[in-house]
C-alpha positions in Angstrom: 0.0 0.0 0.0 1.5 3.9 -1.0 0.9 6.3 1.3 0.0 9.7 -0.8 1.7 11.9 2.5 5.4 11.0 1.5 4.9 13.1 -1.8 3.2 16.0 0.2 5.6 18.8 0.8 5.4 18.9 4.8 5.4 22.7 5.3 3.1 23.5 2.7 0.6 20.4 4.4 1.0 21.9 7.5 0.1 25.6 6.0 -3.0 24.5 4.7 -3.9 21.8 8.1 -3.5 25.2 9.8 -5.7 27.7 7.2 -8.1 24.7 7.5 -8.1 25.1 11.4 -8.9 28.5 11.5 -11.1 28.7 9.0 -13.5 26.1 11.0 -12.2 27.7 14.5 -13.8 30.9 12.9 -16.6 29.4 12.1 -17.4 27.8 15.0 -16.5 31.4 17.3 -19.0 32.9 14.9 -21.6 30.3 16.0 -21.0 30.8 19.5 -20.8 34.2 19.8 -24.1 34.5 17.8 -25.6 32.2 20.3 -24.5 33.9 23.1 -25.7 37.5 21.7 -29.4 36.1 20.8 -29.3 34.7 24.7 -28.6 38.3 25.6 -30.8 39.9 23.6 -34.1 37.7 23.6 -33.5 36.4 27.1 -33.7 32.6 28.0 -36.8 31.7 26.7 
């Protein structure tokens, strides 16, 4: 079995594992934070 990783050029993997991370990390703050502002806003119910 080939693994396709040893032809991968580590840094530039690890560039675009990291753009990938933030790019769902944002995602996921934007989620939260719009949770936490309708909580404010419209209360618990």
């Amino acid at each position: 079995m080939t693994q396709f990783a040893d032809t991968t050029d580590k840094p530039a993997q690890r560039a675009r594992n990291v753009r990938l991370a933030l790019i769902l990390a944002s995602i996921a703050a934007a989620f939260f934070v719009g949770f936490v502002v309708k909580i404010t806003l419209l209360g618990k119910a």
